[in-house]
Structures are given as structure tokens and as C-alpha cells.
N, C-alpha and C positions, 0 to 999 in steps of 0.2 A: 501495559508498557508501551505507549505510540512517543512519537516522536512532535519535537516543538520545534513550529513553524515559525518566521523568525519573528515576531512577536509576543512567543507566551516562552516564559522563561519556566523552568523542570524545577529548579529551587531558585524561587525568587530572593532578590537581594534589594529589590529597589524600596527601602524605609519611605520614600517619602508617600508612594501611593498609598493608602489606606485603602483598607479591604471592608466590603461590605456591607456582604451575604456572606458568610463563610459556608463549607459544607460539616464542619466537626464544632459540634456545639456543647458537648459536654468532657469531661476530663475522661469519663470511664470508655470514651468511644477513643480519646487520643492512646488510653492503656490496651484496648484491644487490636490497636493498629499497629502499636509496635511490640504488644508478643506476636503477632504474623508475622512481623519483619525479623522477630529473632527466630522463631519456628523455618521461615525460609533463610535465614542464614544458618541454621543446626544449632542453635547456641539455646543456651537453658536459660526460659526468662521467668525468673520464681516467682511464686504465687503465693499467697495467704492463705489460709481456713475462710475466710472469705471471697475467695476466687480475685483477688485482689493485685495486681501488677506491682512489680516494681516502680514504674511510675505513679499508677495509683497511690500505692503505699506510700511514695514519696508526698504527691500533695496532699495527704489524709493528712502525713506529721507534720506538714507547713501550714495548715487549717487553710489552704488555697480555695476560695468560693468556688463552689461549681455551678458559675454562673455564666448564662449565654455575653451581657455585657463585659463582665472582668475576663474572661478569656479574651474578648476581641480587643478591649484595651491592651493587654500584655504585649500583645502581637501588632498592634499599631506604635507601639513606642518606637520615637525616633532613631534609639543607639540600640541594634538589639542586644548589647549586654545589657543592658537595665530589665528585658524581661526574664520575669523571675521564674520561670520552669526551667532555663537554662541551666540552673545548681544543682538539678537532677545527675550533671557528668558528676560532681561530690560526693553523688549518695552511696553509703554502703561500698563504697571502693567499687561502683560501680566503671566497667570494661566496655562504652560502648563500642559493639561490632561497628566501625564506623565502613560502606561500600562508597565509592573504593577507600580504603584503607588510607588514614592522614599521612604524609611521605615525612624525611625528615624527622626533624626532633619539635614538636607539635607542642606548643605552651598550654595552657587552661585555659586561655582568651579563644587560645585557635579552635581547643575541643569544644568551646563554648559556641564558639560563631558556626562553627559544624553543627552542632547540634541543634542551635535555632534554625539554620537554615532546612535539617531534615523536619523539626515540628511542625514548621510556616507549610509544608509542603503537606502536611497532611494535614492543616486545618483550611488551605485551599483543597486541596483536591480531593481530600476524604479518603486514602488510600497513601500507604509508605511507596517511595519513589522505587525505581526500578530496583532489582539487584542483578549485578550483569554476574549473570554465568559464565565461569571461566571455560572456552573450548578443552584445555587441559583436562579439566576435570569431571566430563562427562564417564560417564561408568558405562562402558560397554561389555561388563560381565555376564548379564543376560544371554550371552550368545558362546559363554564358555563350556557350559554342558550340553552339547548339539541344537542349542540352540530352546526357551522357554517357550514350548507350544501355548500353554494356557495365555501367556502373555503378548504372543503373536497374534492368537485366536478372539483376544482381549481388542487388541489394537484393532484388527479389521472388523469386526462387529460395531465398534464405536466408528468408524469410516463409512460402513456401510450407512449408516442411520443418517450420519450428517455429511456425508458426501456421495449420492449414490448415483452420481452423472457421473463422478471421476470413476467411482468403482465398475462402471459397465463397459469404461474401457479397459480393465484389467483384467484376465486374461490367466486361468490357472496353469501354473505350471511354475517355473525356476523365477523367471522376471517377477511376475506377484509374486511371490515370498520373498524375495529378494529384498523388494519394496515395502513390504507389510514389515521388515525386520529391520528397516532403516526407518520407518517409522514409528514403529516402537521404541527406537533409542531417544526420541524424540518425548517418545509418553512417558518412556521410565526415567526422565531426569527433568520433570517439573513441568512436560509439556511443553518444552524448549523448541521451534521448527529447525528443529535441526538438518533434514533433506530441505527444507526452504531456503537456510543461511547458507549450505552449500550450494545449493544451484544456482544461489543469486551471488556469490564470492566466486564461482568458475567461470560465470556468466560475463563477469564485471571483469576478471582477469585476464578473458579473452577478447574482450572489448577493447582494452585500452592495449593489451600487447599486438592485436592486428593493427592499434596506429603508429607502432613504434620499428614492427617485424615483421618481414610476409613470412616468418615461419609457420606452418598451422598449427592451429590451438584447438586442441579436442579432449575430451574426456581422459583421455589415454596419457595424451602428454602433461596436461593439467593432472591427474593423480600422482605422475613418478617424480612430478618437478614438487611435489606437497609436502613441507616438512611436517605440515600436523598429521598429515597418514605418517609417515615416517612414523613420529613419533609415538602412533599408535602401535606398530608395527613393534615395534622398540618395548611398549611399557606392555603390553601380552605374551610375548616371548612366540611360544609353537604357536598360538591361537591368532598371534595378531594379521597374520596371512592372510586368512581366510574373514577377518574383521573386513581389512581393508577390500579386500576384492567383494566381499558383499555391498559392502559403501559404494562401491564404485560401480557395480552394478547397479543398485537402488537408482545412485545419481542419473545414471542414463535414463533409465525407466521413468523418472520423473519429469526429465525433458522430454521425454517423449508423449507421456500421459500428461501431464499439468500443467507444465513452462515450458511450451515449446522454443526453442533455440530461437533467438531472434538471427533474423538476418541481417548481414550488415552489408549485401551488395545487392542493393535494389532496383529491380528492372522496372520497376513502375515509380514515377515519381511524382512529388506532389506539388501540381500548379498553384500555389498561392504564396501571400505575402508570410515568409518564416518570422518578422517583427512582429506582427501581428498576432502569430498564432502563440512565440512567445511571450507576447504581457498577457495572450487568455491563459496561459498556464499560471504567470505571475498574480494575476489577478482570482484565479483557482486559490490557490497556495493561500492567499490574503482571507480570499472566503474561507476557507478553513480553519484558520484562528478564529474568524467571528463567530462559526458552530461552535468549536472547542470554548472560545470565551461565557459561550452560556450557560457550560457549567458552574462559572460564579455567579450566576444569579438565580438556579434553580436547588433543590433542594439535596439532589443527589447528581453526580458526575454524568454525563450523557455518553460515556462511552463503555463497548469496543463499540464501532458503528465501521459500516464499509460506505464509500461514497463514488461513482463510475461516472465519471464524467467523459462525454467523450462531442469530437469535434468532427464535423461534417466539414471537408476542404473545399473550395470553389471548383475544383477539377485534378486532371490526373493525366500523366500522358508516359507513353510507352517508352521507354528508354533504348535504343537498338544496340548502341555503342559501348554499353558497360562490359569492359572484362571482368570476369566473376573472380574473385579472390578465395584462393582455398583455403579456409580455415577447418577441413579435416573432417574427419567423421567422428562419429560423436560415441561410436565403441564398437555398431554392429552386430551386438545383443539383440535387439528388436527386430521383429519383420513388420511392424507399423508403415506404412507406407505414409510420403508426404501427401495430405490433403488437399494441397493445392493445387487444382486445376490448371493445366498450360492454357486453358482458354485466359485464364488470369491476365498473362503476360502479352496474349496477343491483340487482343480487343482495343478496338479504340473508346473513349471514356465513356462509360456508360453507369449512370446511377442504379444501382443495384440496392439500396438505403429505403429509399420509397421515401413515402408522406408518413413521417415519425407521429405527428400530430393525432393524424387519422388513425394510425396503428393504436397509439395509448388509449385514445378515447373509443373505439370499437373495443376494447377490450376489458373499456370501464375502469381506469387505472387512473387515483387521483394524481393531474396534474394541475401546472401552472405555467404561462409563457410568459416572456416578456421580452420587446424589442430593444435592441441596444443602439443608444445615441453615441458614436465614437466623438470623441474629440481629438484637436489636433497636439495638444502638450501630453506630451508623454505620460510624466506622472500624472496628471491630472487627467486621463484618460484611464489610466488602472486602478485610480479611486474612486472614477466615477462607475466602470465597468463592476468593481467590486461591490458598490453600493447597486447595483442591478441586480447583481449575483442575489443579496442576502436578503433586500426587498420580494425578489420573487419569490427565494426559499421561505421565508418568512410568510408571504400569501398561500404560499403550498401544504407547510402545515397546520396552518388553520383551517385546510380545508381536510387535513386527515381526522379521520370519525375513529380518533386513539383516545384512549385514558391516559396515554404517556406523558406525563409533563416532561420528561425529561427526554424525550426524542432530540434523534436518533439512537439511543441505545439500544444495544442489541438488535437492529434494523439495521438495512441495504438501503438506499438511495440514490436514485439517479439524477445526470443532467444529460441534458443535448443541444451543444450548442451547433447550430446551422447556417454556415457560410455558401453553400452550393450556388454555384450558376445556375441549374437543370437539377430537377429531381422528378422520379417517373412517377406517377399512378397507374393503375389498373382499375379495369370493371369488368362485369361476366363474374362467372365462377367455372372452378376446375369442372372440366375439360379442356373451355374454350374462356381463354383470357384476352382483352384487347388492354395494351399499353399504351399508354399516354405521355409522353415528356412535357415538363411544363420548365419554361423558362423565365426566370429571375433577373431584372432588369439592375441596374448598375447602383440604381438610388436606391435597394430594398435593402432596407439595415437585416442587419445580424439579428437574430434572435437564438431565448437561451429558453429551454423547457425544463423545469422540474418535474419528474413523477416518482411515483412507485413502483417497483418489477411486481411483477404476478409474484401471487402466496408461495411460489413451490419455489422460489428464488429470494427469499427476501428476510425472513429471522434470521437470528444467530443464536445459536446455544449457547447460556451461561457458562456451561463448560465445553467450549468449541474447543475442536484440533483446528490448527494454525490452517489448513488446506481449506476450510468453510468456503473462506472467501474466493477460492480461485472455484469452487462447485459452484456456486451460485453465477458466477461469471460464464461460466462454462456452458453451464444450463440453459439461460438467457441471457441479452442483454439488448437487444429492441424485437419484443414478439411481432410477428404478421398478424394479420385481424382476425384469424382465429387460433390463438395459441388457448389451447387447454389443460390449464393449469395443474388438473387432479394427476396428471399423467408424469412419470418421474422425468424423461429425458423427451426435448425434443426431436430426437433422432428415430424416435419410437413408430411412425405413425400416429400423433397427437393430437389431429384436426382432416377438417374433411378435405383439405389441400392434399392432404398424402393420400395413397390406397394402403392397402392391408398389406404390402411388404415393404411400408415405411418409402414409398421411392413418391418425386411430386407424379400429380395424378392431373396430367396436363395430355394434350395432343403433342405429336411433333411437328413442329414446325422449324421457318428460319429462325425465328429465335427462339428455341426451343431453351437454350443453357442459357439465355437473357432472362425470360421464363423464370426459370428453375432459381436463378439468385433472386431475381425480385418476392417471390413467394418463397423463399428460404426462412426461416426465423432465422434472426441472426445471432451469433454466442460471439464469445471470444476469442472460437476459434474459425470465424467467418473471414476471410481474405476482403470481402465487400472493395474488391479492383484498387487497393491501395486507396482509399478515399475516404479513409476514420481514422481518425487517432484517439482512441481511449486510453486515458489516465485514472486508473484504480487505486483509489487510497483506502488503504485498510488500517485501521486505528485501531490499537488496542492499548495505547497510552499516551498521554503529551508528549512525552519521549519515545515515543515507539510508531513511527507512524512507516508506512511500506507504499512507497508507490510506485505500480507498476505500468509502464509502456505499453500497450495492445497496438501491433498494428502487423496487418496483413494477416491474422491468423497467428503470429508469435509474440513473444514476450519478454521482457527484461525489467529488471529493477529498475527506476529511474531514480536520478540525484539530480542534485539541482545543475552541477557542473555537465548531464548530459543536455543541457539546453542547448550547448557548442560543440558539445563532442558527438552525440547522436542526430539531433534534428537535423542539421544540413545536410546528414548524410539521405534522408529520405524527400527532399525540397528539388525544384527544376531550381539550379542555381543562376540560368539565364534569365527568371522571374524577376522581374523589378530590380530591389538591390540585394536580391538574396544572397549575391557571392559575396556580399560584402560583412556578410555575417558569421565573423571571427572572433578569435581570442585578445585578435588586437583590436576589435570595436569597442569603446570605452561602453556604449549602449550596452553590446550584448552582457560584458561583466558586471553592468553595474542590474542589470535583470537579474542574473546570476545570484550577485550577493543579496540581493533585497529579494529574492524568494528562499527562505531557508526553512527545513523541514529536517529531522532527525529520527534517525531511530538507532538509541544510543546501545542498546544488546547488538545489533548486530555489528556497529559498528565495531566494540568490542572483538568482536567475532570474525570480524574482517581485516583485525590489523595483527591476527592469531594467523589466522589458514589462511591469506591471501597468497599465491606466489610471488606477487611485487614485491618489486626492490623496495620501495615506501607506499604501502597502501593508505598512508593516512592521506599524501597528497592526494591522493584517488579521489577524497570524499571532500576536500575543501579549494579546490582547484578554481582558478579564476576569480577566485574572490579580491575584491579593491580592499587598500589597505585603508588604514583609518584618515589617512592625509587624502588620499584620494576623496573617500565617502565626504569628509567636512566641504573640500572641493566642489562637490557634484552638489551640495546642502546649498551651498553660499550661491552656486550659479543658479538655483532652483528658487531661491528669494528672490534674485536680483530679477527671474523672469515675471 
């Protein structure tokens, strides 16, 4: 269920493109894709003495060929009522479950064109479309009889296996269980992230209410303002108490273990041009449809897939004059202490990142690099950056020694892209290191690296819990030259850099903690002196896509509307025309609307449990209207 980025549509509508490579080639593969969709919707989809669908059944009695060309024809017809599997809604007094549900009083034309619109979607994409789960109707009974041990016990054994960096910060006692029981609500209703869609729904409601209110927004007042706990509270009776106060326990835990709170008053800030690093996100977002688009021409769908792209800034500088804004405490449950260093905040900029290059290839990680030729026209500078992007990626997996023709699936991937004025090197070995700064003259283009993480960071289980992707981030996310993969965490003692109580195994010196970051491997929960921005996109459907912000060590959902609502908040606004990068720049909206990316469950999900007055503006914010966009088209010819 990933989300569609704004050029691949979830149920395509547009008749005139003709498809084809499809991925569903025979009728018995369209009949078993939708009893899964009636099995996930509860509904009864009869069968024959033949193991034979409704569907099935239906083209058996229409003598429909079941053939790779006549299927494709049906589905290239220019009016889709003329294709003829659409008469299936006639068959049998057939009820489709139609998700969401037709509003209104819906003609046969209308349940017709629904229905072709769900087939078309499964004969691209080989899979029935999302089903959004309704928040309402989660089943929190599991926790009615003191709670289902076996199925608690269930939950953290499958965590353990496929997440066992996040599990080693967890910690027996009230907090783990807590969390083990909010995750389970998440296994026993189809695997839904449900502490995911909360964290990132509190996360987001704190976000936009700190622009509107200096009241603080924390855990605590986020739960009591929640009508969906409410209404948990409500549909439990005596039991719902102790529901929600678990949930809201969980919640903190999770912020604290997995997504840490982003900050939104930053004492460190980032010296570069904010235009800039927004068309590398817009031009991200664009390469992303081009991986997703290859699953029309391969034989099976290439996702979930994770992809971590993240950006090196030219520099960084200490901010003195921020007053910090209280947005509260986060519940007070936890003794986790913040990991962040105050050497963080006082230092002047110093590249802690190192030679990315030299790190992937000591450590034998197939990569690919390539330099970026910017150009001066806008668009025409995020088409051509894009065609950078997909060129490299494209040299990068012919250089993977996979049987996967359908890569990325069920794989992690990275990028790095390198903007830096100064990045340091090092020589010697632990004990005794010498540092090296090496500086980057003004005419060195940009360059973007593809590789692969080390093995102990990089599959995905065909049956993942929704947290994979934040364990593999966690893990790693650019090793030092000797990260040693066989070993679970790199906080372990993993390499000869560390000693045997896990601490670096360095001399002291003056720059002992200068030291100690450069030879750190880095994860996503590395502060690296404010001077990376990692954007994490985790797919697990065209309409399901999650991309998350890293920077400093914290974390947040991003949307495309946080292009103007978050990024300045982390930029030197004195930098070039960075102050001039607002809601009222026609530029920064029209980035805005032309990177569009979805992930339609949660969205669902956040217009449920959001505390906003109108969550939906939340997620479509800044977008140009359609007189504007023709506008910006016609000026964009005339250039």
C-alpha cells in the first residue's frame, strides 16, 4: 500500500495511454486477486467445485478467451464501458464491496466505471488497491482479559527477528510491554502501523499547532485533546481507561525508541542555498516514479522497497540567539536520556561525515557516482538532475551481482548526495589517528552516489512489521571503513575502531570528540553537527509511500507541504535568498505542488485521529490552483 508520487495515478483513468507490459496475464490470476480483496474486506467470495471465483465463473459463462492479447485489448478500449468484464457488476446480483464505498445514489454506468477502474489497477499493478482501514474499527479486545500473553509474546519474537537494533534499546519492565501491547494492536488488525500512524498524526499536530500557538504540545496534551482516544474510552466501557493510558504510554516509548521527536528550534543551522536543496528533494520525488514506473515493464511489481537518500550541506553554523520554544515534555515515562552531545551546539563547523566514497568502497559495497551539471532554468534543471538520478541508478544495478529482475523489492537502497565545502579524512589506525580537512573549490559540481547498505541492514521480509524500515536505518546508514556486518548493532563493539566495552579506542587528545564523530558509524540517530538531511522513503504501495525527515539525530513524517513549513525552519535565513523562501514565493509552491507523493491509509487515518480543526488542509497545503499551474505551463513554453 505506498503512496503515488504525482505522476503515477493508484486507479488510472487516462484511456488514451495504452498499457504495454501488463503485470496480470491471465483471468484466473484477475479471480484470485479479488477473493483477497474480498477476504480483506470480510465478505464471502463463492467458489465452485472447481476452486472457481465469481469472476472466474463469470467469464467461464461468457466463453471470455483467456488470452494474454484479448485481455490487453479489453483494457485498451478507448470508452471503458465497451470493456466487457465490466458486466460482471450484473452477474448473479452480484454486491460489489466497492472501498470507499460509491456515495450517493450510484447508476450502473457509475458501478461500471468503478469497477473498471478497480480491474485496470490490478492488471497494472498486479495486486487489488489499498483497503483503508477504518481508525473506528480497530479491535482493541486483545487487551480485555489482562491482556493476551501468547499474542504479546507473538508480537515481540517477530520484532526481535526483524528488528533487533530497535529491540536492544528496549528495556524490560512497564515501557516494553507497554509497547510490545501497542504493537500488537497493530499485528492483530492486518498488520496496520498503527504506533507508526500515531506517532506521525502527534507529530504532525504538534508541528503545525507550534505555528499557529506557543501553547505546548506534548504527549499528554495531544492524548486529552484526542477524540479518537475519547472515543475508545467510550466504545470499552471500564476497560477503555487502561486501553488508552497503554496507548499513550506505547506512544511515548516509541518516540523515544524509534522516532525520536523532531525538533523544531534549532541551534544549529544550515549554511546553503534552501532552492537548491528543494528541487534535490523535487527531483528525488520525480526519481521515484521512474523506479515505481518499472514496474510496468517488468514481470512482477518491484515493491515494498526502502530508498535513504540523504544530502551533505555545504556547511553549518552555530546559531547563539535562538530562544527555544517550549513545546513540553513528551510524558516523563522514560529515563532515556537525549543523545545529543552539547559539544553538538558549540563547535564551529566541523565535518564529522568523512570521504562517503572511501567508506562504501573499503567496505566493498556495490556503488555508483555521478557528477551533476546544474543548469540555470528551473525546470529544466530538475529534469535534467532527474535524468542524473535514474542514469546512475540505473548503472548501479547492473552492477548488483542479484537474480532480481525486479529490484528493488524487498531490498533497502541508498543515495548520497554531496554538496560540502570541506570534508575530513583520516590515516593511522586506533589509537593514534591524524585528520585531514580537505577543501572543495567553488567550481566542484555536486555529485550524487548510489550504493548498497551492508547485509545486516538491507532485506525486507515478505512478511515485515511496519518498524523494518526504521531498524535498518537505525542500524546503519553510512558505515566507517570497518563496519562488520555479521555483528547485530553498531553500538556493540563491531570493528577494531571500538575496544571491548564498545567505547572508540582512540588516545585522548584536543580533538578527542572531533575523533570520536569522525570514526562513529553513522545511523539515524547521528546528530553529524546538523549537516545531513536524510529523506527515507519506505514503499510499500503506489499509494502508500512514508517519507521520513532525519536530521540531527530526530525524525518526522515529511509531506510535500513541509518543503515551506519545516525546511526554513532548519536554513541560515541570511544565506543568499533563503528568507525569501515562503508561502507567498510562487517558486516555492509551485515545487510544492509538482512533487506529490501519498500514502492514502494514513491519510485516511489522519483525518480520523488528527486533533486539527481541518486535517485535510494539513496534507494539501500550498498547492497552486489549476489557473495558476496552466499559468506557470504557458510561461514555461514561452521560455
Amino acid at each position: 500500500m505506498c503512496a503515488k508520487p504525482s505522476e503515477t495515478k493508484s486507479l488510472p483513468t487516462d484511456q488514451d495511454q495504452t498499457i504495454q507490459i501488463p503485470l496480470i496475464k491471465s483471468l484466473k490470476k484477475f479471480d484470485v486477486i479479488i477473493g483477497e480483496y474480498y477476504e480483506r474486506k470480510e465478505v464471502e467470495y463463492k467458489t465452485d467445485a472447481d476452486d472457481a471465483g465469481l469472476f472466474l465463473q463469470f467469464c467461464n459463462e461468457e466463453e471470455f478467451n483467456d488470452d494474454e492479447d484479448d485481455i490487453k485489448a479489453e483494457f485498451n478500449e478507448d470508452d471503458p464501458l465497451e470493456c466487457s468484464y465490466i458486466l460482471f457488476i450484473n452477474y448473479k446480483d452480484v454486491d460489489f464491496p466497492f472501498d470507499p464505498p460509491l456515495t450517493g445514489n450510484p447508476t450502473i454506468d457509475d458501478k461500471k466505471l468503478a469497477f473498471h477502474k478497480f480491474l485496470r489497477y490490478i492488471y497494472i499493478h498486479g495486486r487489488h488497491p489499498s483497503i483503508l482501514t477504518d481508525p473506528d474499527l480497530i479491535d482493541f479486545s486483545i487487551f480485555n482479559v489482562s491482556s493476551d500473553e501468547s499474542k504479546i509474546e507473538s508480537t515481540r519474537k517477530k520484532y526481535e527477528s526483524q528488528c533487533p537494533t530497535i529491540c536492544q534499546q528496549l528495556q524490560n519492565g512497564a515501557n516494553e510491554l507497554n509497547m510490545m501491547m501497542g504493537l500488537a494492536i497493530g499485528s492483530e488488525n492486518n498488520n496496520i502501523p498503527f504506533l507508526q500512524y500515531l506517532c506521525d498524526i502527534y507529530q504532525r499536530d504538534r508541528m503545525q499547532l507550534s505555528l499557529t500557538q506557543s501553547k505546548p504540545i506534548d504527549v499528554n496534551y495531544w492524548c486529552t485533546e484526542s477524540h479518537f482516544l475519547e472515543q475508545i474510552k467510550t466504545r470499552y466501557k471500564d476497560n477503555g481507561e487502561k486501553i488508552v493510558a497503554m496507548i499513550k504510554h506505547s506512544l511515548s516509548s516509541y518516540l523515544k525508541r524509534i522516532q525520536p521527536e523532531f525538533v523544531l528550534t534549532q541551534f544549529s543551522k544550515i549554511v546553503d542555498d534552501i532552492f537548491e536543496i528543494a528541487r534535490y528533494f523535487q527531483s528525488a520525488v520525480q526519481f521515484l516514479n521512474y523506479v515505481l514506473r518499472q514496474s510496468a515493464i517488468n514481470d512482477d511489481a518491484n515493491i515494498p522497497f526502502q530508498w535513504d537518500f540523504s544530502i551533505a550541506v555545504k556547511s553549518t553554523k552555530t546559531v547563539s540567539n535562538v530562544v527555544k520554544v517550549d513545546f513540553g515534555d513528551d510524558s516523563g515515562d522514560d529515563d532515556e536520556e537525549d543523545d545529543q552531545d552539547e559539544d553538538e551546539t558549540k563547535d564551529d563547523y566541523f565535518d564529522c561525515i568523512g570521504s562517503v566514497k572511501e567508506k562504501i568502497t573499503k567496505n566493498k559495497l556495490v556503488h555508483n557516482h555521478a557528477k551533476i551539471d546544474r543548469q540555470e532554468e528551473t525546470t529544466g534543471e530538475v529534469r535534467n538532475v532527474t535524468r542524473i538520478f535514474s542514469d546512475a541508478y540505473k548503472t548501479f544495478k547492473e552492477q548488483m551481482d542479484t537474480e532480481i529482475d525486479n529490484y528493488p523489492r524487498l531490498n533497502r537502497f541508498q543515495a548520497f548526495l554531496d554538496r560540502r565545502s570541506q570534508f575530513t579524512t583520516y590515516d593511522g589506525a586506533p589509537p593514534k589517528i591524524n585528520m585531514r580537512t580537505n577543501y572543495r573549490s567553488v567550481e566542484d559540481k555536486d555529485e550524487i552516489i548510489f550504493f548498497t547498505p551492508p547485509k545486516n541492514a538491507r532485506s525486507i521480509p515478505e512478511d515485515h512489521v511496519p518498524e523494518v524500515y526504521f531498524n535498518h536505518i537505525r542500524q546503519i546508514l553510512i558505515p566507517n571503513n570497518d563496519y562488520v556486518d555479521e555483528k547485530i548493532s553498531v553500538e556493540d563493539g563491531a570493528s577494531k575502531t571500538f575496544n571491548d566495552k564498545g567505547n572508540i579506542n582512540i588516545d585522548r587528545s584536543d580533538n578527542y570528540l572531533r575523533t570520536v564523530k569522525l570514526l562513529e558509524h553513522i545511523t539515524s540517530h547521528t546528530p553529524c553537527n546538523s549537516a545531513m538531511l536524510t529523506f527515507s522513503f519506505q514503499v510499500e504501495q503506489e499509494d502508500e509511500i512514508k517519507c521520513y525527515l532525519w536530521f540531527g539525530g530526530k525524525c518526522i513524517r515529511f509531506v510535500p507541504s513541509d518543503i515551506i513549513d519545516i525546511l526554513p525552519m532548519l536554513f541560515d535565513l541570511d544565506y543568499k535568498k533563503n528568507a525569501a523562501f515562503t508561502k507567498e514565493l510562487r517558486d516555492a509552491r509551485s515545487i510544492v505542488t509538482t512533487t506529490q507523493y501519498e500514502d492514502v491509509q494514513f491519510n485516511h487515518f489522519f483525518k480520523k485521529a488528527s486533533i486539527l480543526k481541518n486535517p485535510e488542509e494539513n496534507l494539501t497545503k500550498y498547492r497552486m490552483t489549476l489557473d495558476e499551474l496552466n499559468s506557470e505551463a504557458d510561461n514555461q513554453q514561452k521560455v
